[in-house]
C-alpha positions, 0 to 999 in steps of 0.5 A: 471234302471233309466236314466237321460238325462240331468244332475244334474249340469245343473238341479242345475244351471238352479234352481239357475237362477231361484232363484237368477235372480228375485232378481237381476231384483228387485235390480237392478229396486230399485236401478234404482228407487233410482237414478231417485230420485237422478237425476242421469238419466243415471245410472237408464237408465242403470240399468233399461236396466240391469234389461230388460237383467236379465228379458230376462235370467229369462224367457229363464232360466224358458224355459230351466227348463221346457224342462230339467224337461220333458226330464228327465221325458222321461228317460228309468224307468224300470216298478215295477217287480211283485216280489216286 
């Protein structure tokens, strides 16, 4: 019997954060970087503090995936029986 303790929902969702934050952090710094250029100050402040925020949710996010993959590594596996 193979059981999971944590979800294949929460393993997706947590997957997908992984993915899709770097992205956001890298658009978010080019565009930042874009308004520098522009002399709009306050819009690349803003985005470049967006930036740090989607940063902070990546590494929580690796964190969680971490833990999510070792806890289901502790699931209850039954050994290989002789038989087969």
């Amino acid at each position: 019997m193979d059981q999971r303790l944590v979800s294949k929902s929460i393993v997706f969702f947590l997957v997908a954060g992984g993915v899709a934050l770097p992205i956001a952090v890298c658009v978010c710094l080019a565009i930042g970087t874009l308004l520098q250029a522009m002399g709009d100050t306050v819009g690349s402040a803003v985005l470049t503090y967006i930036a740090w925020g989607c940063g902070g949710l990546w590494g929580l996010d690796l964190i969680c995936l971490v833990l999510a993959a070792g806890i289901n590594s502790l699931g209850d596996k039954d050994p290989p029986s002789e038989s087969e």
